[in-house]
N, CA, C and O atoms as CSV, one atom per row, in Angstrom:
chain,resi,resn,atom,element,x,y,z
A,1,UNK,N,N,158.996,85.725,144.382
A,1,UNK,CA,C,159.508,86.846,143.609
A,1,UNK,C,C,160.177,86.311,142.336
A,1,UNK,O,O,161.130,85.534,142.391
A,2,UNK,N,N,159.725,86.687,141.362
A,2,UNK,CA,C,159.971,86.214,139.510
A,2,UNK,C,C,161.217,87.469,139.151
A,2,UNK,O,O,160.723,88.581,138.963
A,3,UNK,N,N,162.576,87.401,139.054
A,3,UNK,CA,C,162.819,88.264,138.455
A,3,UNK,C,C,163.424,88.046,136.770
A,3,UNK,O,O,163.939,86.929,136.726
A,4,UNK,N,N,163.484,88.481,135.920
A,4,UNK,CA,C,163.310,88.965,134.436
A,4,UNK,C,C,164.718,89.779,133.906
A,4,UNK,O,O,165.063,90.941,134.120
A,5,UNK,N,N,165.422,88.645,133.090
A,5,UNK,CA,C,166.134,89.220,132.732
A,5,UNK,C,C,166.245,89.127,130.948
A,5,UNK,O,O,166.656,88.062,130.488
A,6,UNK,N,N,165.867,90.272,129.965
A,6,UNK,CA,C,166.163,90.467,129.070
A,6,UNK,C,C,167.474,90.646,128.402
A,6,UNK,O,O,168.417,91.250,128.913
A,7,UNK,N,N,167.484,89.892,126.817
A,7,UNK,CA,C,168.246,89.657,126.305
A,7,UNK,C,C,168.433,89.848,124.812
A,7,UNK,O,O,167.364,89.874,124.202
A,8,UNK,N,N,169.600,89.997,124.019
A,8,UNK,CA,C,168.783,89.894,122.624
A,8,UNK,C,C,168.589,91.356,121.844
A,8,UNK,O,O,168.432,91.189,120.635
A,9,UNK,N,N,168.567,92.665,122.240
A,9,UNK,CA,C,168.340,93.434,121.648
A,9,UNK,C,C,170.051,94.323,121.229
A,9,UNK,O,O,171.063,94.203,121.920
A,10,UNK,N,N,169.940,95.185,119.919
A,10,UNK,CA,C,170.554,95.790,119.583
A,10,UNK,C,C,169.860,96.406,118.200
A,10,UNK,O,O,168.682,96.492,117.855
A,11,UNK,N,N,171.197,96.827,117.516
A,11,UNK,CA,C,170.886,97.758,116.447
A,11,UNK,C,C,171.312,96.274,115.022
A,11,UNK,O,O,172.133,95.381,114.816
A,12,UNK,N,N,170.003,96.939,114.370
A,12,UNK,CA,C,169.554,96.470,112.857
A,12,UNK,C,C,169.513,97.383,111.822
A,12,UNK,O,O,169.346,98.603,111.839
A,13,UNK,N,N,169.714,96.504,110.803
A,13,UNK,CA,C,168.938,97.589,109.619
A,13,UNK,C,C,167.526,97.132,109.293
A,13,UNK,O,O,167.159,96.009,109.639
A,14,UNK,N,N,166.731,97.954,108.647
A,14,UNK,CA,C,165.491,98.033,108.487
A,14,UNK,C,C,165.196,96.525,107.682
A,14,UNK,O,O,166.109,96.362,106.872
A,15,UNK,N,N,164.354,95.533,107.651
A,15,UNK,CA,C,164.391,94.504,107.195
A,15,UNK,C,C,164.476,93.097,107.949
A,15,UNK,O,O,163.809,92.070,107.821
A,16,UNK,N,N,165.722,93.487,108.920
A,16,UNK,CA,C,166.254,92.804,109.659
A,16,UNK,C,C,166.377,91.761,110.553
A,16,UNK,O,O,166.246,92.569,111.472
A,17,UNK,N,N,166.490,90.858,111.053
A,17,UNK,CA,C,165.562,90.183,112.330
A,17,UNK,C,C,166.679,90.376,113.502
A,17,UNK,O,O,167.826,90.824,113.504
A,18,UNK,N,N,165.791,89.816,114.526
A,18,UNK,CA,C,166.331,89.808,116.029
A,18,UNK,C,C,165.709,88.809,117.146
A,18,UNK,O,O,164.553,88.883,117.564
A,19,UNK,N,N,166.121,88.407,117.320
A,19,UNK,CA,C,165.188,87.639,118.335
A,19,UNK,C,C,165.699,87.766,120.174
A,19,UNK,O,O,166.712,87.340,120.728
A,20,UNK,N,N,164.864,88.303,120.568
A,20,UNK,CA,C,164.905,88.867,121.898
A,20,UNK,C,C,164.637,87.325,123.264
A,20,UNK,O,O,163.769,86.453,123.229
A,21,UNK,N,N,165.466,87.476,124.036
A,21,UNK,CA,C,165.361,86.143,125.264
A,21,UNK,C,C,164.906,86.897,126.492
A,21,UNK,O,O,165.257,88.061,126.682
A,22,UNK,N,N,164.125,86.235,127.323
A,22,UNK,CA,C,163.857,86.858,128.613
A,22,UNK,C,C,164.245,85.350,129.371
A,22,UNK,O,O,163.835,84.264,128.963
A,23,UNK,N,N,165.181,85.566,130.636
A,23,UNK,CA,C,165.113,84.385,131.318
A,23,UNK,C,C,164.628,84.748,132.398
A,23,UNK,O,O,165.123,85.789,132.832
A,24,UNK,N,N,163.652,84.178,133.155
A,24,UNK,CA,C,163.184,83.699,134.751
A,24,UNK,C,C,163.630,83.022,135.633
A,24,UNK,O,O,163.811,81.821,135.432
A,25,UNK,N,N,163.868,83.488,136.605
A,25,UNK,CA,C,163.760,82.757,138.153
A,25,UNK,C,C,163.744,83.150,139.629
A,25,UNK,O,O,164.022,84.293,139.992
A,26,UNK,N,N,163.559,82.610,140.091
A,26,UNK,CA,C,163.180,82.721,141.543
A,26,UNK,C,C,161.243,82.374,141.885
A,26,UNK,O,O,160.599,82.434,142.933
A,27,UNK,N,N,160.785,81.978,140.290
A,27,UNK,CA,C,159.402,81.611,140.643
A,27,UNK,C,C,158.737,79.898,139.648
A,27,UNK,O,O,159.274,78.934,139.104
A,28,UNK,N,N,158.110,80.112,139.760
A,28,UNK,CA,C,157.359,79.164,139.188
A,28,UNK,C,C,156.895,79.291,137.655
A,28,UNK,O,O,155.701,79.167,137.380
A,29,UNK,N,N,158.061,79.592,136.449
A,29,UNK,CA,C,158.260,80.023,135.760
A,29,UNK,C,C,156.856,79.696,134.710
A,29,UNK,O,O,156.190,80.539,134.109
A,30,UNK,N,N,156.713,78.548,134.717
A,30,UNK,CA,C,155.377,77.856,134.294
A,30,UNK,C,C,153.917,77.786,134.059
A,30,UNK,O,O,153.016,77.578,133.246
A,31,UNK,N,N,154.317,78.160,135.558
A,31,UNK,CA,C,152.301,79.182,135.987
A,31,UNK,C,C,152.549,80.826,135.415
A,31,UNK,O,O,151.776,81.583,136.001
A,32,UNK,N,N,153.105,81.273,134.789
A,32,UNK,CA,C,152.670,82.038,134.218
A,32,UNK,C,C,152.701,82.426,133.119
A,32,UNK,O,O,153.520,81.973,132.319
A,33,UNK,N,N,151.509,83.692,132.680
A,33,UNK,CA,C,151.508,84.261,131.329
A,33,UNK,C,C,152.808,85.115,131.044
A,33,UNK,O,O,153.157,85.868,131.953
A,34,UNK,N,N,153.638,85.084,129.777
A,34,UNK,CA,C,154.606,85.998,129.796
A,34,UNK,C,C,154.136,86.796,128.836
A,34,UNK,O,O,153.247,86.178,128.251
A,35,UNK,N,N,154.293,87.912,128.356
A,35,UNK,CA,C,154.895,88.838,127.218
A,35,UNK,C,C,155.504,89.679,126.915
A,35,UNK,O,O,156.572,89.771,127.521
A,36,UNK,N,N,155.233,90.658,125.938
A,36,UNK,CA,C,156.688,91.431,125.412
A,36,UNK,C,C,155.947,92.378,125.467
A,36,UNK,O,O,154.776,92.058,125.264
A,37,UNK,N,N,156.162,93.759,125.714
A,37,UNK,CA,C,155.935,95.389,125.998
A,37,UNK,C,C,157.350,95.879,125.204
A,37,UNK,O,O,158.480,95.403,125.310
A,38,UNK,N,N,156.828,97.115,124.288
A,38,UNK,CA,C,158.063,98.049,124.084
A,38,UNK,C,C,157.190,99.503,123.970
A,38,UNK,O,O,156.034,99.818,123.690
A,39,UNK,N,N,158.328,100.133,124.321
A,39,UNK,CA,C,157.945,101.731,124.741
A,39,UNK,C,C,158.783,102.604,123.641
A,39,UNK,O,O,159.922,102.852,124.037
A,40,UNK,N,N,158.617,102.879,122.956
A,40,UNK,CA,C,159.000,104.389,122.490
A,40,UNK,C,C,159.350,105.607,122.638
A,40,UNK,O,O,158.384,106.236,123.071
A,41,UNK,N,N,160.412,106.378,122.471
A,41,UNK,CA,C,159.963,107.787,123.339
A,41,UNK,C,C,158.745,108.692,123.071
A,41,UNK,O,O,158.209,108.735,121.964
A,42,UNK,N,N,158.456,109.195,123.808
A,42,UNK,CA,C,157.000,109.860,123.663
A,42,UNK,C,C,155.616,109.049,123.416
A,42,UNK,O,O,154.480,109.398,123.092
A,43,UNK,N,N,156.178,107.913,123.692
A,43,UNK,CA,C,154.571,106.966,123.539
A,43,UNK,C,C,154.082,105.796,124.417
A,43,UNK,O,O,154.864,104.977,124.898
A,44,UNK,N,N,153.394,105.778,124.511
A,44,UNK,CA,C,152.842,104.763,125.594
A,44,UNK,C,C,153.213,103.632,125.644
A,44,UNK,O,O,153.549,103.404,124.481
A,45,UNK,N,N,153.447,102.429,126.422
A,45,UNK,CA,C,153.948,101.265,126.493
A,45,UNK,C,C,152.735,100.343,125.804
A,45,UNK,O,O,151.539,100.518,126.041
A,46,UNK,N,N,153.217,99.436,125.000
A,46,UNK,CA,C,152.441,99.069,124.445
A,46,UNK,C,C,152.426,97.230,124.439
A,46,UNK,O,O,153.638,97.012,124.414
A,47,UNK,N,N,151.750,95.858,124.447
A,47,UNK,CA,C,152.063,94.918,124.321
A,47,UNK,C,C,151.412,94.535,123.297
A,47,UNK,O,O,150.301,94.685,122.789
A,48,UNK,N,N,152.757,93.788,123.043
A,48,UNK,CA,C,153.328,93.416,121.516
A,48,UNK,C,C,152.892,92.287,120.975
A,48,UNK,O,O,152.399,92.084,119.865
A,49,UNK,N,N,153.205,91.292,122.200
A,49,UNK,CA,C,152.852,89.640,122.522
A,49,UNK,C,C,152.784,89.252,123.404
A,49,UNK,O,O,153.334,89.722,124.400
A,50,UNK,N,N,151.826,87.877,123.374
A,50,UNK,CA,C,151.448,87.383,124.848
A,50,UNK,C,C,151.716,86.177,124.415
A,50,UNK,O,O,151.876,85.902,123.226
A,51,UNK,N,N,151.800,85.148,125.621
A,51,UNK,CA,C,151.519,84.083,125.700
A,51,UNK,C,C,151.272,83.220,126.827
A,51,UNK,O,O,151.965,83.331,127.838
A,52,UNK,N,N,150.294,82.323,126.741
A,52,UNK,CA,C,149.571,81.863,127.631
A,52,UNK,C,C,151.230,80.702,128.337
A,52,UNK,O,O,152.379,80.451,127.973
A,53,UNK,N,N,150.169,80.307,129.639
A,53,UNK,CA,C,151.542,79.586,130.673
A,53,UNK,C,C,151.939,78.354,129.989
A,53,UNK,O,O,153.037,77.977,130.400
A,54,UNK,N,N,151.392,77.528,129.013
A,54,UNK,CA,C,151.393,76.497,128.420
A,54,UNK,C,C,152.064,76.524,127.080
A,54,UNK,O,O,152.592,75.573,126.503
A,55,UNK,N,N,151.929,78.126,126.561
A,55,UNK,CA,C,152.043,78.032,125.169
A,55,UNK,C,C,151.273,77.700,124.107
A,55,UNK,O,O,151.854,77.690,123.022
A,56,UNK,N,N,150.037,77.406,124.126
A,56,UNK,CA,C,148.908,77.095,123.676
A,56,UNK,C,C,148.070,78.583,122.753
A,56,UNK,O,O,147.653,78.577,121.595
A,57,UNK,N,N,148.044,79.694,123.721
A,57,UNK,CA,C,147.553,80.478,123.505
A,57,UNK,C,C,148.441,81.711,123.136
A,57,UNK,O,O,149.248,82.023,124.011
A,58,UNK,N,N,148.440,82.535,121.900
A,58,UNK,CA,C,149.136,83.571,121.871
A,58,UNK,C,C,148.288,85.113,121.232
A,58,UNK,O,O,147.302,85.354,120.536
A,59,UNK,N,N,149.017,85.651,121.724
A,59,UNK,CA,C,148.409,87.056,120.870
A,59,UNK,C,C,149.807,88.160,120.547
A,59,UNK,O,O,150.929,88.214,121.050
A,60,UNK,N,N,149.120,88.976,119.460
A,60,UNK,CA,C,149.763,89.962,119.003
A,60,UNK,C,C,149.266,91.061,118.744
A,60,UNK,O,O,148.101,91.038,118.349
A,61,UNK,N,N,149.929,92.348,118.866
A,61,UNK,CA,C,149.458,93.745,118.342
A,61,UNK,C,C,149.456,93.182,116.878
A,61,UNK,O,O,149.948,92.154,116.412
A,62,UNK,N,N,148.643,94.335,116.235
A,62,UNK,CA,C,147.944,94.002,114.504
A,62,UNK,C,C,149.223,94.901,113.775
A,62,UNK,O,O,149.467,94.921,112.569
A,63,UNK,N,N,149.930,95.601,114.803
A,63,UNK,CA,C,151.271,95.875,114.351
A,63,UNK,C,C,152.384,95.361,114.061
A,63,UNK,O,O,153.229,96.010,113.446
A,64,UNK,N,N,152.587,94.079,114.459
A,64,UNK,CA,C,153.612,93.174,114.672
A,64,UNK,C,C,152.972,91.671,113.985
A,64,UNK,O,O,153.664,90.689,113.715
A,65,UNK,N,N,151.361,91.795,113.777
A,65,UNK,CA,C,151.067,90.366,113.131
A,65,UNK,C,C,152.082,89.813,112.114
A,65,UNK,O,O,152.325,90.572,111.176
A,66,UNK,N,N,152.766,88.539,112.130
A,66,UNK,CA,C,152.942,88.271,110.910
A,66,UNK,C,C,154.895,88.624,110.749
A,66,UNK,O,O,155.553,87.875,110.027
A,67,UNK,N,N,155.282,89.281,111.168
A,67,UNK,CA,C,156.364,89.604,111.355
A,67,UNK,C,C,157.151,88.549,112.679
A,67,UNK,O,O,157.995,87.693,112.413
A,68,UNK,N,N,156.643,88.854,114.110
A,68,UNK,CA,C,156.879,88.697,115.148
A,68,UNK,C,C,156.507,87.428,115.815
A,68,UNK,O,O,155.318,87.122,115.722
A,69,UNK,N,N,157.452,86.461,116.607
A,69,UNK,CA,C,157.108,85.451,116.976
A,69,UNK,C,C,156.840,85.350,118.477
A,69,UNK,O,O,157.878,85.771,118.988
A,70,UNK,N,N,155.980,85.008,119.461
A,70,UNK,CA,C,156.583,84.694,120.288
A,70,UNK,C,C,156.275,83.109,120.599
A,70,UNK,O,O,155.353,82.393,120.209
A,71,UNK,N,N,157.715,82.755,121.689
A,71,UNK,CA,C,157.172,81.329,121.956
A,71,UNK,C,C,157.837,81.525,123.300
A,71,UNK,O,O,158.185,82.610,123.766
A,72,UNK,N,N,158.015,79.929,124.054
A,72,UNK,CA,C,158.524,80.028,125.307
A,72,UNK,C,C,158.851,78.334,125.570
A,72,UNK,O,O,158.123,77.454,125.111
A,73,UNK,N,N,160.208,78.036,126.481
A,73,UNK,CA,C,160.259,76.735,126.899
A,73,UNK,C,C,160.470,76.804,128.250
A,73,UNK,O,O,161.503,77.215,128.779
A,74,UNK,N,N,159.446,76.384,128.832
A,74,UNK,CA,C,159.142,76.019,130.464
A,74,UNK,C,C,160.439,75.217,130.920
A,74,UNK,O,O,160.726,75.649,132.036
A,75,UNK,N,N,161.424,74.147,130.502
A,75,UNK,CA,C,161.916,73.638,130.480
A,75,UNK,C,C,163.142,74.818,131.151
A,75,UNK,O,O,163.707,74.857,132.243
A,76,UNK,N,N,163.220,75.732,129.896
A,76,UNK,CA,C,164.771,76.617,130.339
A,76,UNK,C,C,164.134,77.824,131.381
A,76,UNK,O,O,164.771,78.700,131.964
A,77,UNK,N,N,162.624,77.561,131.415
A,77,UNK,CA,C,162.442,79.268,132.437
A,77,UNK,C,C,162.883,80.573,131.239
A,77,UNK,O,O,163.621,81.547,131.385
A,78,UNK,N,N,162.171,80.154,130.173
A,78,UNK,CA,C,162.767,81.397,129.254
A,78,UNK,C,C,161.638,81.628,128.359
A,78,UNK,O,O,161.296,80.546,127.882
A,79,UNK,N,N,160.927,82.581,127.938
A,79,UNK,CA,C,160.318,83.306,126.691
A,79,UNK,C,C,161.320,84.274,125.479
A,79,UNK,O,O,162.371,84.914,125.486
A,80,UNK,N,N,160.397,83.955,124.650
A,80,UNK,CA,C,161.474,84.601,123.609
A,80,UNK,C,C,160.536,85.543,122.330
A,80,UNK,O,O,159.456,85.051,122.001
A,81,UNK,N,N,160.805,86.352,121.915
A,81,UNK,CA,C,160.591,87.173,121.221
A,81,UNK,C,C,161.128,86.997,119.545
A,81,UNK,O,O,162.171,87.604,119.302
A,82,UNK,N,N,160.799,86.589,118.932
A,82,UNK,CA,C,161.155,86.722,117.247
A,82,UNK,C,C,160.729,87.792,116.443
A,82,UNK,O,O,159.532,88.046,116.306
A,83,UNK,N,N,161.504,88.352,115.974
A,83,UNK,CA,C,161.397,89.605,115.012
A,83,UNK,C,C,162.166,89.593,113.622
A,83,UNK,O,O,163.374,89.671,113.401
A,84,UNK,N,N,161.291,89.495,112.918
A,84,UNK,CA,C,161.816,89.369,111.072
A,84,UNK,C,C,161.382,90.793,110.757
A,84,UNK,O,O,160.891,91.644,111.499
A,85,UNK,N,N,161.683,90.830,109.502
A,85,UNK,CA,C,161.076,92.082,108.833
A,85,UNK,C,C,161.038,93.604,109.605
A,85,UNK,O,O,160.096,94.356,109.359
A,86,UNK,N,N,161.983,93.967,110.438
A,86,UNK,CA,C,161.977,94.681,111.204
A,86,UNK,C,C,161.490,96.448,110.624
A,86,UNK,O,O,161.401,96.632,109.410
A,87,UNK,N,N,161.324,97.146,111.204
A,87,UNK,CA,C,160.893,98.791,110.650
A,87,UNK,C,C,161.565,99.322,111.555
A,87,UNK,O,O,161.969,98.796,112.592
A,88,UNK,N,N,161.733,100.587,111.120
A,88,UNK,CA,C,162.570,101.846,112.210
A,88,UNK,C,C,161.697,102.371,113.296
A,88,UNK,O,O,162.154,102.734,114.380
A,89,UNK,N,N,159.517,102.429,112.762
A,89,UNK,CA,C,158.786,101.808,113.696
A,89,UNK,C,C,158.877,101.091,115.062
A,89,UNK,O,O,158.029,101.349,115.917
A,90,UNK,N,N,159.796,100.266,115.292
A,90,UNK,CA,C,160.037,98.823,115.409
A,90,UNK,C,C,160.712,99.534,116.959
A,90,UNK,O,O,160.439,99.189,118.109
A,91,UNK,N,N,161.726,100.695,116.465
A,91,UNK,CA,C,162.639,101.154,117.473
A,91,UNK,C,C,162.234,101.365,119.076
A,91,UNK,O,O,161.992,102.554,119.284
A,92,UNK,N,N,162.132,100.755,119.950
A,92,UNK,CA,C,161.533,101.077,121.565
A,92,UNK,C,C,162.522,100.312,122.124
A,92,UNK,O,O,163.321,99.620,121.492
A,93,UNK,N,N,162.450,100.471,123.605
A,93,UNK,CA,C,162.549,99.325,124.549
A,93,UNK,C,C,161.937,98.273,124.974
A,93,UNK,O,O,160.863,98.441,125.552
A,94,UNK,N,N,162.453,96.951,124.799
A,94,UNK,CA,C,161.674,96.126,124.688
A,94,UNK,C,C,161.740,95.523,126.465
A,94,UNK,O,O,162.739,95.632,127.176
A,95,UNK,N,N,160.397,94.887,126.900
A,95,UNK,CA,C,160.514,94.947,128.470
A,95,UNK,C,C,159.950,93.761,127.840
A,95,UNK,O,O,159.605,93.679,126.661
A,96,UNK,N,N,159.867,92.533,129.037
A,96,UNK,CA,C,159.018,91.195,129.563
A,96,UNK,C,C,158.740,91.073,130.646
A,96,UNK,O,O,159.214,91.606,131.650
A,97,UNK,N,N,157.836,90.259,130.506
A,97,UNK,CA,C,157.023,90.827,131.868
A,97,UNK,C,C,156.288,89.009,132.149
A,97,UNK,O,O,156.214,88.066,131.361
A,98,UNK,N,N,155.919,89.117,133.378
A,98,UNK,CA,C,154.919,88.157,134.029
A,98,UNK,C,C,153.586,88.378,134.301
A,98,UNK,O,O,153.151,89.530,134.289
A,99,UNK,N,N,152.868,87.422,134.549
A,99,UNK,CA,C,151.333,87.502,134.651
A,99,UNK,C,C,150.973,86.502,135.490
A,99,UNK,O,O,151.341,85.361,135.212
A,100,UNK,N,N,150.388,86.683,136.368
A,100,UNK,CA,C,150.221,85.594,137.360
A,100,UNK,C,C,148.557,84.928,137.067
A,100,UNK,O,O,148.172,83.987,137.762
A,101,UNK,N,N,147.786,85.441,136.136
A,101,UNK,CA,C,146.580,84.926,135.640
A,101,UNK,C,C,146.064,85.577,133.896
A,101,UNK,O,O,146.365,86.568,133.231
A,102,UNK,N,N,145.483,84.814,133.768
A,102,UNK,CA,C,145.072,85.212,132.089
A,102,UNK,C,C,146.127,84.639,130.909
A,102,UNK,O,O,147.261,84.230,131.159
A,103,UNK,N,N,145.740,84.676,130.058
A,103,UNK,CA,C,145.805,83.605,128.621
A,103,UNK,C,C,147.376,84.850,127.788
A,103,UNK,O,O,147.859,84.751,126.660
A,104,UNK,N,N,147.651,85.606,128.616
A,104,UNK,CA,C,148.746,86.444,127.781
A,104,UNK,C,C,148.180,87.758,127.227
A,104,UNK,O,O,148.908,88.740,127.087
A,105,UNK,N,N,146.898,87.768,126.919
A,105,UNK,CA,C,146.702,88.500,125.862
A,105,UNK,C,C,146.166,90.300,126.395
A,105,UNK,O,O,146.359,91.275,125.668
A,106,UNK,N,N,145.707,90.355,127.342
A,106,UNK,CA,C,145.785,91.635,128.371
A,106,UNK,C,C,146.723,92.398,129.050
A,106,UNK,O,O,147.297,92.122,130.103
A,107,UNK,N,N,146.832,93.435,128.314
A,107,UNK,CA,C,147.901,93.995,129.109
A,107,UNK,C,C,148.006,94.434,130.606
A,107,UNK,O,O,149.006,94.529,131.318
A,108,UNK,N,N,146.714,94.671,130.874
A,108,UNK,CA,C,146.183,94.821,132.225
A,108,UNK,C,C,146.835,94.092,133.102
A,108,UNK,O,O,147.647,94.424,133.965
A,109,UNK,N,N,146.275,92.746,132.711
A,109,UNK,CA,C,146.777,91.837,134.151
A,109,UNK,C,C,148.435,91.577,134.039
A,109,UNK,O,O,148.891,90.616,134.659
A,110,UNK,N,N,149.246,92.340,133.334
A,110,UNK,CA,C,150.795,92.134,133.882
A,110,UNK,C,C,150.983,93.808,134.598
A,110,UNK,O,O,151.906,94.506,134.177
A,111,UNK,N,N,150.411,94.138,135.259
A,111,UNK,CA,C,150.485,95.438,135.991
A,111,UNK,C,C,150.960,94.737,137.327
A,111,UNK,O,O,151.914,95.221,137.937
A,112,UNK,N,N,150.316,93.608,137.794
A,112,UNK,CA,C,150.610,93.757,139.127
A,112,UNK,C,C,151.477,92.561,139.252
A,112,UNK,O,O,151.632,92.026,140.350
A,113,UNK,N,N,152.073,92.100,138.132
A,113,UNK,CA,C,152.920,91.122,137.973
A,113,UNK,C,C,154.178,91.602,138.049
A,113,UNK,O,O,154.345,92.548,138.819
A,114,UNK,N,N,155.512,91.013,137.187
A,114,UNK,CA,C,156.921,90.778,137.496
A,114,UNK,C,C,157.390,91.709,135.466
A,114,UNK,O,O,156.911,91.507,134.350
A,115,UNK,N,N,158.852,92.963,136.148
A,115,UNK,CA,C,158.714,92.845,134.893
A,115,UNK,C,C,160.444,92.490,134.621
A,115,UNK,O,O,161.176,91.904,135.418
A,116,UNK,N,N,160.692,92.839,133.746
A,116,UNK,CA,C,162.566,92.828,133.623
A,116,UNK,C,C,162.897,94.323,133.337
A,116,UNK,O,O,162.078,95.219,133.540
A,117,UNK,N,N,164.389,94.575,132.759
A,117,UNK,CA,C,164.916,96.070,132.745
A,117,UNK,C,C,164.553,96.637,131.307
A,117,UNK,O,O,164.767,97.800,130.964
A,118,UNK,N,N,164.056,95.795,130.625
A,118,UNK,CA,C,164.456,96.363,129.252
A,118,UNK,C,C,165.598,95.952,128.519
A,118,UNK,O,O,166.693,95.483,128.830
A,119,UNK,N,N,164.968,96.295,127.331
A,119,UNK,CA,C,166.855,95.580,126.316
A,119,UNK,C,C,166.177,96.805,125.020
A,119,UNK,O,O,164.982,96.892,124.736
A,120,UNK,N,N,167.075,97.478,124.523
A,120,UNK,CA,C,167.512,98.347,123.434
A,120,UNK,C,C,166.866,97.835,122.398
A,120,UNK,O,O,167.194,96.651,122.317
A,121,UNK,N,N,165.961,98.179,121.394
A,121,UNK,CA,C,165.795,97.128,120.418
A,121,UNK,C,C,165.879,98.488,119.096
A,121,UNK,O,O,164.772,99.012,118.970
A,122,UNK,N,N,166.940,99.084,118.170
A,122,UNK,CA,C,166.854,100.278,117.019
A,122,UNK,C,C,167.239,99.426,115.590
A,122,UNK,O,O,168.011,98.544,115.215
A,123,UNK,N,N,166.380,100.130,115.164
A,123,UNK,CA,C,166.292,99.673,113.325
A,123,UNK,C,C,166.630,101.089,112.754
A,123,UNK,O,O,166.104,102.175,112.999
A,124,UNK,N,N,167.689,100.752,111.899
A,124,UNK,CA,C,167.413,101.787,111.466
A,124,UNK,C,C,167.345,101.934,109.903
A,124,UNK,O,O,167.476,100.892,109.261
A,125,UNK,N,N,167.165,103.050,109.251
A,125,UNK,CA,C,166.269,102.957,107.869
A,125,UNK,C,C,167.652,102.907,106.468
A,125,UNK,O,O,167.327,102.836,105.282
């Protein structure tokens, strides 16, 4: 059992950066894919970023290209989220999540994985 604890979010102004922490444990923090999901009200959960168990491999929504970092150190059991250039867009709950197979980049396969509570993430204009 992986549990997920998010970190890192609050209120910005539009422009802004943030960089969001998820820490792990109780699993094998390593073997897996992590990424970042944020939800909106009234809109579907969406993933943001992935990254493969190594760090090798990453992906991003074409919404967040270019803005948004993610990386991760196996070392601390932690993924992390980077956010520059922030938008009021931007405003959801940000969740992390586990993947027990695949390269990060499917949102699918963190369904039957591990997630955390969420962390607040508002920009505002």
């Amino acid at each position: 059992q992986v549990q997920l604890v998010e970190s890192g979010g609050g209120l910005v102004q539009a422009g802004g950066s943030l960089r969001l922490s998820c820490a792990a444990s109780g699993g094998t923090f390593s073997s897996y894919a992590m990424g970042w999901f944020r939800q909106a009200p009234g809109k579907e959960r969406e993933l943001v970023a992935g990254i493969s168990w190594g760090g090798s491999n990453t992906y991003y929504a074409d919404s967040v290209k270019g803005r948004f970092t993610i990386s991760r150190d196996n070392a601390k059991n932690t993924v992390y989220l980077r956010m520059n250039s922030l938008k009021p867009e931007d405003t959801a709950v940000y969740y992390c999540a586990a993947a027990g197979w695949g390269d990060g980049s499917s949102s699918s396969r963190y369904e039957d994985g591990y997630w955390g509570q969420g962390t607040q993430v508002t920009v505002s204009s």
